[in-house]
C-alpha positions as CSV (number, residue, x, y, z in Angstrom):
1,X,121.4,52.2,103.9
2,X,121.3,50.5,100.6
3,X,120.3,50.2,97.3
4,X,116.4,50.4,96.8
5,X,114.2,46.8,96.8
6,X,115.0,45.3,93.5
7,X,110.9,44.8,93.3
8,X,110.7,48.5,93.1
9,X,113.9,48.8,91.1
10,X,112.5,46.6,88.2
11,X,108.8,48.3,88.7
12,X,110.4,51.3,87.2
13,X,112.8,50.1,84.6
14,X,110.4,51.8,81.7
15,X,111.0,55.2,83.3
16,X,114.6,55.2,81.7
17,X,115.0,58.0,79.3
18,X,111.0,58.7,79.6
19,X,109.6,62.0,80.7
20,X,108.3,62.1,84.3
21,X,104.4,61.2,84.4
22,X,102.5,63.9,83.8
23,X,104.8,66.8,83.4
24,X,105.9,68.4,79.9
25,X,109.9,68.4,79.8
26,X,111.7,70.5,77.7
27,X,115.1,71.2,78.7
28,X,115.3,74.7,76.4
29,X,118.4,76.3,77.7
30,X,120.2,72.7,77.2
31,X,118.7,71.7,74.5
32,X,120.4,75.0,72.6
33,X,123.8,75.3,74.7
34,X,124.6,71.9,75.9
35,X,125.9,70.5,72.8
36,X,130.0,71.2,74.0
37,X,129.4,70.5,77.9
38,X,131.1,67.0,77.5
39,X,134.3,68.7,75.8
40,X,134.6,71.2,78.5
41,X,132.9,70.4,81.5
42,X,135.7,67.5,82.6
43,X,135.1,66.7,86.4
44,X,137.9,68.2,88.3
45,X,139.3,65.0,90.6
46,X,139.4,67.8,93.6
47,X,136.2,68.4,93.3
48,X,135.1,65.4,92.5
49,X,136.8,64.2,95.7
50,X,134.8,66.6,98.3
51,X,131.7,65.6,97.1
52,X,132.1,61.8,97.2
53,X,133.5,62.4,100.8
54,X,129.8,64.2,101.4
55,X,128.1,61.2,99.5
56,X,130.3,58.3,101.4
57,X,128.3,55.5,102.6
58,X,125.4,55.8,100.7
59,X,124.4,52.6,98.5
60,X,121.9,54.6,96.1
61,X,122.4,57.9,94.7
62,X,119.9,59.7,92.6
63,X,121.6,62.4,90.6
64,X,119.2,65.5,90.1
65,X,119.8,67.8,87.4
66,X,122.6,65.1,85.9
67,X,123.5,66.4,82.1
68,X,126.0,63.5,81.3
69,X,127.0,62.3,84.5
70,X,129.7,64.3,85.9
71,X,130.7,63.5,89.3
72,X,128.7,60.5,89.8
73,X,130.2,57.9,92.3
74,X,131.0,54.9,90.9
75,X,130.6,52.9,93.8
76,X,127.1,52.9,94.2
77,X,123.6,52.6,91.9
78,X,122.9,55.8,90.7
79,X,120.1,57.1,88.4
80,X,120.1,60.2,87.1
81,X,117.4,62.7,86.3
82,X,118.2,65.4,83.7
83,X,115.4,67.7,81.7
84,X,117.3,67.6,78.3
85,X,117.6,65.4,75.4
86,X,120.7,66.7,74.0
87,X,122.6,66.6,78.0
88,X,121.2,63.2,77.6
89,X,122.6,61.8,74.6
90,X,126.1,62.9,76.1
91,X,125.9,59.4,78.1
92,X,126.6,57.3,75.4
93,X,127.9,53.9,76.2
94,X,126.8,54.1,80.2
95,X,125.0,51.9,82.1
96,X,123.5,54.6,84.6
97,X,119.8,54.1,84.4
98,X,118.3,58.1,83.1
99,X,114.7,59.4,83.8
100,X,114.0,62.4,81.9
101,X,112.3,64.8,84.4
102,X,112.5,67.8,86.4
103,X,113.2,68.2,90.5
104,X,110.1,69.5,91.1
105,X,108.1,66.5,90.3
106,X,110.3,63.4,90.7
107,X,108.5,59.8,89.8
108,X,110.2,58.3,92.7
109,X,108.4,56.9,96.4
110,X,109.4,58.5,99.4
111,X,112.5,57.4,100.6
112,X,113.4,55.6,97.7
113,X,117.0,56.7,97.7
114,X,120.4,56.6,100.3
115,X,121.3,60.4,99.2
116,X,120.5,62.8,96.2
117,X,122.8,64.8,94.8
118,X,123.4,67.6,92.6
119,X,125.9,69.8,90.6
120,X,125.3,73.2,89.7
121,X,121.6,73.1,89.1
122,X,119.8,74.4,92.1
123,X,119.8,78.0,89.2
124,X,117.8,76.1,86.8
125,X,114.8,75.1,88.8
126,X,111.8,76.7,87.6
127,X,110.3,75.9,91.3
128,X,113.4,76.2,93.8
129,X,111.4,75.6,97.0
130,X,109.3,72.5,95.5
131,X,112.4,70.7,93.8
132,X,114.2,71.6,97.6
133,X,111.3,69.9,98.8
134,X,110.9,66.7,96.6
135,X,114.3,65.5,96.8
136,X,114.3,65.4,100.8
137,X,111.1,63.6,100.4
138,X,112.8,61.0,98.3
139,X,116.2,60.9,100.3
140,X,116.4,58.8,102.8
141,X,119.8,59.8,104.9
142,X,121.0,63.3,102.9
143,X,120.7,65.7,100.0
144,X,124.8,67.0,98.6
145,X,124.5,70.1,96.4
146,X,127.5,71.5,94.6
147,X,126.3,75.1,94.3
148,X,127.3,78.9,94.1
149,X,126.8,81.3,97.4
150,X,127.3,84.3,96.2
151,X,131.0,86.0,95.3
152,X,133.6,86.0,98.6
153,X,136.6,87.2,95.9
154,X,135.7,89.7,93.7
155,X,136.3,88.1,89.9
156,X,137.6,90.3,87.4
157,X,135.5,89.0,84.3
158,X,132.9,91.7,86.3
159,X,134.7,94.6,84.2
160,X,133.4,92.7,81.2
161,X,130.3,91.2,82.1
162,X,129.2,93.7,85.1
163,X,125.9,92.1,85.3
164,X,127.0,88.6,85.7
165,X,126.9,88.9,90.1
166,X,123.7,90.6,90.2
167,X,122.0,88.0,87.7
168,X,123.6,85.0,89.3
169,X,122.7,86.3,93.0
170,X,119.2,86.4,92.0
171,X,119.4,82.8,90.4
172,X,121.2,80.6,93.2
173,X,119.4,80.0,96.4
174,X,120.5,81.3,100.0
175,X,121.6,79.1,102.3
176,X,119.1,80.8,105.2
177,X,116.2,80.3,102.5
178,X,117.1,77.1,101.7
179,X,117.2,75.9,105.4
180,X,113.7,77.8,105.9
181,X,111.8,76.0,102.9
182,X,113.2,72.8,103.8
183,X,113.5,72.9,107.4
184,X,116.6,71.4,107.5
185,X,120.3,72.9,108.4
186,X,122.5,73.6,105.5
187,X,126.2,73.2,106.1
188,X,128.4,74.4,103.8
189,X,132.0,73.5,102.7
190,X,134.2,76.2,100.8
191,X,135.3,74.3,97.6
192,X,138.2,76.0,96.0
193,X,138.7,76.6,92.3
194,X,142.4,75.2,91.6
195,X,144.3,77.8,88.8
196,X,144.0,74.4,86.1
197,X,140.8,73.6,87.2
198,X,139.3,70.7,84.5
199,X,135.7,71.6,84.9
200,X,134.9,74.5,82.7
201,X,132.3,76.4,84.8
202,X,132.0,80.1,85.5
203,X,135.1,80.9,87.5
204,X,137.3,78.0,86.6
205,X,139.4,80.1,84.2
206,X,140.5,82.7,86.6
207,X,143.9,82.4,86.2
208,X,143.6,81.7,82.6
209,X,142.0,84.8,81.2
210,X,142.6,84.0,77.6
211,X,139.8,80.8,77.9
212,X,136.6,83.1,77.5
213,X,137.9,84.0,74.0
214,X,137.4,80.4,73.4
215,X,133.5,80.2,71.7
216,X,133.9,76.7,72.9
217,X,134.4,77.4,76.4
218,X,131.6,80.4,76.7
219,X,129.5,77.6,74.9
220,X,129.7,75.4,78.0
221,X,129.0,78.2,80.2
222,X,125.3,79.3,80.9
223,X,125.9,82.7,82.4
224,X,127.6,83.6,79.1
225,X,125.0,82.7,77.1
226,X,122.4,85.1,77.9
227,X,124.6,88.0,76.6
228,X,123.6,89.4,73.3
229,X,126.8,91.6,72.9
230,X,129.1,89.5,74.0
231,X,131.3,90.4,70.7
232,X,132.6,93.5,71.9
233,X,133.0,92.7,75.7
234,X,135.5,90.0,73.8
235,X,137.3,92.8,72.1
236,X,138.0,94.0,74.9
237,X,139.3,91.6,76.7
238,X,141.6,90.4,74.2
239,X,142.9,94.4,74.2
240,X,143.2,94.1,77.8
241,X,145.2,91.2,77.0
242,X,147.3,92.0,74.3
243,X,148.6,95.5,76.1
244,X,149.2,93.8,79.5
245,X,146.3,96.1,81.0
246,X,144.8,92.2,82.6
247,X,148.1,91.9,83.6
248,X,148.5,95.1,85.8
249,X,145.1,95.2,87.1
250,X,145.3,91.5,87.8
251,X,148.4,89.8,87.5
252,X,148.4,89.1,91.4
253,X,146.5,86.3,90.9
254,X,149.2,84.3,88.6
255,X,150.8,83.7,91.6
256,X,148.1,81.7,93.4
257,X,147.4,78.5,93.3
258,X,143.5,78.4,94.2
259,X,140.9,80.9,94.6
260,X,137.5,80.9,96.8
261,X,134.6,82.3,94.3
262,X,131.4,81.5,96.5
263,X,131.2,77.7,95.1
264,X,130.0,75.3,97.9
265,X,129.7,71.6,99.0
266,X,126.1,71.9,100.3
267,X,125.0,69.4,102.5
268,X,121.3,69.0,103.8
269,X,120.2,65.9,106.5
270,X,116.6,65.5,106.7
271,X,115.3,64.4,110.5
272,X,114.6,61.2,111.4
């Protein structure tokens, strides 16, 4: 393993922060809601450890689905890939080479990287089984997703926002579906969510109820965002709050430390 020929590395210096060939790249949902993620979505160093131990050894990384770079090793070249501008302009003063493009049509040769990786963005491929498919055709030894399986602990923002499991499950890929498109195994790592978990995703404030108050915080969230009346689910979570109702239906979980909500270290080896 190893970084890829420096003939084919300077070749494609002018794809930096360029759409990929051919392809129209638009980014919507980021372009509008991505403007906060850099405040908010701070890469927990637990997590951020699991999925350098599933990305150890590789020389070149391409980051698929990147926004501003969290969780990207620092021992190794990586280039990212990310569809919006404003996830993009997050990265000021890095180094990281950034190709703006989507998964399904990456402008990379086959085998042109050690590993790809990717961090909560399997859900916004607009072609699940063709991204699945072009980044094992441009990995050379392994393909690490951090992703979402489904809920194995039911989460109690579902008395506010019902819909969010049903909508979500229909969004992330399953594991069995994944291994069928691709034809390759997917092993799966349970990755807890520690109660002061840094990263600001979905279930990260479970133990912290009075974060999704925060505009902020829902701002950096994407499963929030599609909810027109999110004003009054609000109100009542901060009644909830205020008469100790969260607490009796919920205050079990202040004594925990970490909680298992579905979130998975994916990790996919194509064959030789």
């Amino acid at each position: 393993m190893g970084c890829p020929p420096v003939s084919w590395r300077r070749a494609n210096e002018s794809c930096a922060h360029r759409r990929a060939p051919g392809q129209a790249v638009t980014g919507a949902k980021y372009d509008s809601i991505g403007g906060g993620y850099r405040d908010y979505r701070v890469p927990d160093p637990r997590i951020a450890g699991q999925l350098h131990e599933a990305l150890a050894g590789a020389g070149s990384i391409l980051n698929v689905g990147a926004g501003f770079g969290s969780y990207e090793p620092e021992w190794c070249e990586v280039i990212a890939l990310e569809p919006s501008r404003v996830m993009i302009d997050q990265r000021t003063g890095e180094t990281t080479a950034v190709v703006q493009g989507r998964a399904e049509s990456l402008p990379f040769p086959d085998n042109a990287f050690d590993a790809v990786m990717g961090v909560l963005t399997l859900h916004h491929w607009d072609d699940q089984a063709a991204g699945l498919r072009e980044v094992l055709r441009v990995a050379r030894d392994r393909v690490v997703f951090l992703s979402w399986v489904g809920f194995s602990n039911r989460f109690w923002l579902f008395d506010y926002f019902p819909e969010i499991e049903t909508v979500d499950k229909a969004q992330f890929p399953e594991l069995d579906w994944m291994a069928e498109v691709t034809g390759c195994p997917v092993e799966a790592s349970v990755v807890p969510v520690p109660a002061d978990c840094s990263d600001g995703f979905l279930c990260a404030y479970w133990r912290r109820p009075e974060a999704y108050l925060d505009p902020g915080v829902r701002g950096a969230i994407s499963s929030l965002a599609r909810f027109p009346d999110i004003d009054m689910r609000l109100q009542r979570l901060r009644a909830d709050l205020d008469s100790g109702e969260w607490r009796r239906r919920n205050g079990d979980l202040l004594q925990k430390d970490w909680m298992d909500y579905g979130y998975r270290v994916l990790l996919l080896q194509p064959e030789d």
